[in-house]
N, C-alpha and C positions, 0 to 999 in steps of 0.2 A: 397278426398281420400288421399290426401298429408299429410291431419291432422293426419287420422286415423295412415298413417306409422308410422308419426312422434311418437306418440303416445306408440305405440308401441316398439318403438325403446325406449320410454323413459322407458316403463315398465320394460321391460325385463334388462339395466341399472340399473334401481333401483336395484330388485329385486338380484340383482349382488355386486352391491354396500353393500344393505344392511348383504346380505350374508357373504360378507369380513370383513363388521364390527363386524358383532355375531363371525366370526372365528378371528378375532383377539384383540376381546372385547373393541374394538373403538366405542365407543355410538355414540361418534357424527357421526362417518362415517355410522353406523348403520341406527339414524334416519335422513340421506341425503337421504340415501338411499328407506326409506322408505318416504320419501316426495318427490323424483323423480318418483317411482312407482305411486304415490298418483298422481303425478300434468301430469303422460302417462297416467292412464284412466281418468284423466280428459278432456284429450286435444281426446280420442278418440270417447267421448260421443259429444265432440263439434264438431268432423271431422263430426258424424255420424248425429247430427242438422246443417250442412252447408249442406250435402248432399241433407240430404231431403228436405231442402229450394230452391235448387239447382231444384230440381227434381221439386217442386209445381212451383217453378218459369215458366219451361219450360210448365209443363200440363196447368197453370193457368195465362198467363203473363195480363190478363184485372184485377183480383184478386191480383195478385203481385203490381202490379200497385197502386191501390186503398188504399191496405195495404200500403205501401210505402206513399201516399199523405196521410195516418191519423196519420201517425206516426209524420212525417213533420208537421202538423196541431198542434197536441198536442204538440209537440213541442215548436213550434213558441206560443204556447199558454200561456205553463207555462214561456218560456224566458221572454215572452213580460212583464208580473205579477210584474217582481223581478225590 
């Protein structure tokens, strides 16, 4: 949920930012602006996939589990390779 804020916090920034720069024809401030908006719904789509990981964790912890030891597996798999 913390993501989600933060996220938000960043869009609405941008969105600010990039604003100032169209009104005072500062490009570069402009596209800050619009790659801070860009990288708040990025960070709010990730809040909203920790959530739901968050959520399967708690309904599914034998499955969270399992998940977790294949990931570990392949892992150790492809290290071991190189």
């Amino acid at each position: 949920m913390l993501e989600q804020a933060q996220g938000t916090v960043n869009e609405i920034a941008g969105k600010v930012q990039g604003a100032f720069g169209r009104a005072t024809n500062d490009t570069a401030t402009h596209l800050e602006g619009q790659a801070r908006e860009t990288m708040g719904k990025a960070q709010q789509v990730y809040g909203d996939a920790l959530d739901h990981v968050r959520e399967s964790a708690v309904k599914n912890p034998l499955g969270t589990i399992a998940v977790a030891a294949g990931v570990g597996l392949l892992v150790g798999l492809l290290c071991s390779r190189r």
